[in-house]
N, C-alpha and C positions, 0 to 999 in steps of 0.2 A: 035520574034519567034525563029529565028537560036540562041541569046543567050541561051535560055530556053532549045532548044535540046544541046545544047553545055553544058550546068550545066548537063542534066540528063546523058547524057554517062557519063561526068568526074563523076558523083556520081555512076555510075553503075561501071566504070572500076576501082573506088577509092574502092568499097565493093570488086569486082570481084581479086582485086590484094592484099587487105588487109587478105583475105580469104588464098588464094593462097602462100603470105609469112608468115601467122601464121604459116603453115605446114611446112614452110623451120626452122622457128624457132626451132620448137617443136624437130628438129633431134637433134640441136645444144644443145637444154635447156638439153636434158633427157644426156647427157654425161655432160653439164657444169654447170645446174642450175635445181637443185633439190631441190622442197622446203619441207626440211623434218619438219612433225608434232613439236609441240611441246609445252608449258606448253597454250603458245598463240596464238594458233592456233585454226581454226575451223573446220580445214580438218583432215581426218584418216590417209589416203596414203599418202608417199611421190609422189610431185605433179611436175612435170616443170612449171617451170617459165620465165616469159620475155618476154610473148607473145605479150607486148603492143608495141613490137618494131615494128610489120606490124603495126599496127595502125601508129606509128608515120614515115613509109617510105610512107606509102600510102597517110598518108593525107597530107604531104611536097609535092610530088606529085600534087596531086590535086589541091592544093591552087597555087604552081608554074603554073599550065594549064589554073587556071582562068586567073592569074596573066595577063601573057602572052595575053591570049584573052579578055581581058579588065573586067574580071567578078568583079572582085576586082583592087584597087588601089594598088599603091608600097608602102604608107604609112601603110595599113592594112598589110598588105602582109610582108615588115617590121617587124610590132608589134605579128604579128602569131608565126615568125622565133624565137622568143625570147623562147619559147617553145622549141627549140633543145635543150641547154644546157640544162634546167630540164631534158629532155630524157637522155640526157649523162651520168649528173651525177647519174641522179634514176639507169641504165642501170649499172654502176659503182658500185654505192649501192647494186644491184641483186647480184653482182659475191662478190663482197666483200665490209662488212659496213665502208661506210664512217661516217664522224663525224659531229655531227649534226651542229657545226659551218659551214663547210663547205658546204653542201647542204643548210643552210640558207642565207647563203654568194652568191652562185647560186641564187636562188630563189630571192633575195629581187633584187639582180642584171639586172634579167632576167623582173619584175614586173615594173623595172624601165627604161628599155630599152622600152619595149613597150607600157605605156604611154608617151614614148619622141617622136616615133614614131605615136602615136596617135594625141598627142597635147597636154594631160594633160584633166582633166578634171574639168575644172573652173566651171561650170555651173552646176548644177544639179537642175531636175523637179522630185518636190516630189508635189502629188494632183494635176499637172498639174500646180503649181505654181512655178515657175524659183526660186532658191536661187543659189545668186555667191557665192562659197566658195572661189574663185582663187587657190593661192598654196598648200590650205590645201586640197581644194577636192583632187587635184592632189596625195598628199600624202596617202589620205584616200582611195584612188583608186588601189595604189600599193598595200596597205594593204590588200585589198580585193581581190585582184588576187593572194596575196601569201596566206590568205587565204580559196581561194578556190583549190588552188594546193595542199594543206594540210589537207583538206576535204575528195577531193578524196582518198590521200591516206589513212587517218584514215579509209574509208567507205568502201576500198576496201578489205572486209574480210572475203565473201564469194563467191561462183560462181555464176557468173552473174551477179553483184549487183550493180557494177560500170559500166559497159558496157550498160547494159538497163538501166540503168540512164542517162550515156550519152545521149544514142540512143535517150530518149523519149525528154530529155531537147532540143535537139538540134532539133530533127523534128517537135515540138509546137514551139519551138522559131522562124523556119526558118515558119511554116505555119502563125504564127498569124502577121510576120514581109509583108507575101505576098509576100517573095522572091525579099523586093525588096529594101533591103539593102544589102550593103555587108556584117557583121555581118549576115545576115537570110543566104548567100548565102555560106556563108564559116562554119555557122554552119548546110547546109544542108551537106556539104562535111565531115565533120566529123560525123555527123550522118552514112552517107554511109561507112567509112570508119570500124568506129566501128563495125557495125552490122556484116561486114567480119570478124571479129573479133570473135563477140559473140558467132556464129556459134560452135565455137574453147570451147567456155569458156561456155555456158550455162550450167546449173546442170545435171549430175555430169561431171564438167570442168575437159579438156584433157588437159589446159595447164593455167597458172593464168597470167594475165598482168603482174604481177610486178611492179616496183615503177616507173620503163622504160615507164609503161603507164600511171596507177595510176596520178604523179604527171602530167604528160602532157597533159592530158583528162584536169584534175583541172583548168591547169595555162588556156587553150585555152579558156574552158567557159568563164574565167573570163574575158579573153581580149575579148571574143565577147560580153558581158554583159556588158562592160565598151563602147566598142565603138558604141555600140547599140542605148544604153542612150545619149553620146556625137553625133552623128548622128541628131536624134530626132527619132528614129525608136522606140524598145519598151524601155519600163523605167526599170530602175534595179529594181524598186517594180517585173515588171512583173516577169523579170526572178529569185528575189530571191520567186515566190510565185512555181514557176516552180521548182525550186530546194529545194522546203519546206519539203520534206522526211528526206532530208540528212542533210539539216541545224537544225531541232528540233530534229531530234536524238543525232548530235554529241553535240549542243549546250547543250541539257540534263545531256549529258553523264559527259560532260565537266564541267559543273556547280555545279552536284553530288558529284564530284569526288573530286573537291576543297572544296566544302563545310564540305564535311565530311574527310580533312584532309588527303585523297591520295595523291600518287606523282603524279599528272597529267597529268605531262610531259612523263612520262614514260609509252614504250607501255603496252596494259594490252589488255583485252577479255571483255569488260564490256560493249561495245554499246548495244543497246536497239538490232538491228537486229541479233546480236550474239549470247544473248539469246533466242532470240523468235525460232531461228536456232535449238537450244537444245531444248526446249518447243514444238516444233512441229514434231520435228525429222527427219530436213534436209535443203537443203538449198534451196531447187526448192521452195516448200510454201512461204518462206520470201519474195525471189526476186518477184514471180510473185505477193504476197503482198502488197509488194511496189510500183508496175508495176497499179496495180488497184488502189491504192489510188492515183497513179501519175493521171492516166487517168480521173477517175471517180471523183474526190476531186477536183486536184490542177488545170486542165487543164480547167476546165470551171469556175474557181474564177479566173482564169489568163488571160481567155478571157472575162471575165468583165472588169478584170483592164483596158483592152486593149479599150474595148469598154467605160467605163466610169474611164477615167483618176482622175477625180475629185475626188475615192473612194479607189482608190488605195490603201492608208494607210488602210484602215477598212479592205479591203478585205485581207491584207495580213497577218492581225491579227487574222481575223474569220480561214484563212489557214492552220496557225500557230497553234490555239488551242488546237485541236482536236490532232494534230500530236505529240503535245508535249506531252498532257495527255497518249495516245500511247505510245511514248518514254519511260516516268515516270514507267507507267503500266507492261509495257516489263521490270524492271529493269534497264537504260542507267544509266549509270555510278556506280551502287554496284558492291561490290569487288566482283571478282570471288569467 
């Protein structure tokens, strides 16, 4: 019981502070970090930026409070921290671009620290069935935490769109874990943290996260999604059916774009949500959009998974279908 009230303040004081330093941000963005429109953009005004930096003071914060109160281990707690440096350097990237060597030099860096601190991920339950991969899961595990920091930010392109994605991934994950992992407990803390956030950012957003959030929102899921599965808590099916909006958009967008001989790598305006942005004429419809098929779609095939392990693969493909034919339909990946 005293830990359970000892989570809900830290998750009350982590929103109530997250809240509270967007606004300090906001003084600083609108003199240093201006994000003016441009050919790739989906905003009109120029906008401040950077506001993911409350998020990452508030939820350092928060995770330090569990830390301390036994909510979480040092070894979690560890593997979390590894997400500063993504903050930095994204933070870096706000004021002025760095180069894409470098920020992937961070990132693979940052993916690799905190699976050493985790353990690695030898073992992985796909169907409820154990396959050891030993050093290769490990490897495959990094790639998916740098993957999902790269998610974030490709997805992060209009208002709201990141942040309520967070918020929902993280509050299904920490409810169907029961609160009674560390993963459920540190992904209910950045749920809290976020939503002080969002506050800031919902449509029409007074200030955009920037890459300072963007990437660190990404790298965290991942490490809670990794340590989740390595735990025995939920399996990465669950959480990738939980983050199945963001995954068949970009994957769409991404495979189009190759296919028909774009530079891929290169940013551009062509996600499935980008357009749908223009097609409905703004950015509130999209987010809350997505906010409903999270809910009403992923969140109850995700607590099947939960409940019948054995289906998991099925169910995250029946998730996947629909989302991606959506993605397709919206245009993901045609040129501008």
């Amino acid at each position: 019981m005293a830990s359970g009230w000892i989570g809900c303040l830290t998750a009350g004081g982590g929103a109530l502070l997250a809240y509270v330093l967007t606004g300090r941000v906001l003084v600083y963005a609108r003199r240093r970090l201006v994000d003016l429109p441009n050919a790739r953009s989906s905003h009109r005004t120029p906008t401040p930026r950077g506001g993911g930096l409350a998020i990452v003071l508030a939820y350092a914060l928060a995770v330090a409070a569990l830390s301390l109160t036994g909510g979480i281990g040092f070894g979690q707690t560890m593997a979390l921290a590894g997400g500063l440096p993504v903050a930095a350097i994204g933070f870096l990237d706000d004021h002025r671009s760095v180069s894409a060597r470098w920020r992937m030099a961070v990132h693979l860096a940052a993916g690799v620290w905190a699976l050493a601190w985790l353990g690695g991920l030898p073992d992985v339950d796909v169907n409820a069935q154990p396959f050891h991969l030993g050093i290769l899961g490990t490897g495959l595990a990094v790639l998916f935490v740098v993957w999902m920091l790269n998610l974030f930010n490709f997805m992060d392109g209009i208002d709201g769109i990141a942040g309520a994605e967070t918020v929902f991934v993280t509050t299904a994950g920490a409810v169907l874990s029961g609160f009674s992992q560390e993963a459920g407990m540190a992904a209910a803390m950045l749920a809290a943290a976020t939503a002080g956030f969002l506050v800031w950012n919902w449509p029409p957003a007074k200030i955009f996260m920037g890459d300072v959030g963007s990437g660190f929102l990404g790298f965290i899921l991942g490490v809670l999604a990794v340590s989740s599965a390595r735990s025995g808590g939920l399996s990465l099916a669950v959480w990738l059916i939980l983050s199945g909006s963001f995954f068949a958009d970009a994957g769409i967008t991404l495979l189009r774009r190759m296919l028909s001989g774009q530079r891929w790598y290169e940013a551009h305006r062509s996600h499935a949500y980008q357009h749908a942005a223009i097609r409905l004429g703004g950015h509130r419809p999209v987010t809350v959009g997505f906010l409903l098929l999270d809910l009403f779609w992923l969140l109850p095939l995700a607590a099947a998974a939960v409940a019948w392990p054995q289906q998991e693969v099925g169910l995250l493909l029946l998730a996947y279908a629909p989302l991606s034919f959506l993605a397709f339909r919206f245009d993901a990946g045609k040129a501008d």
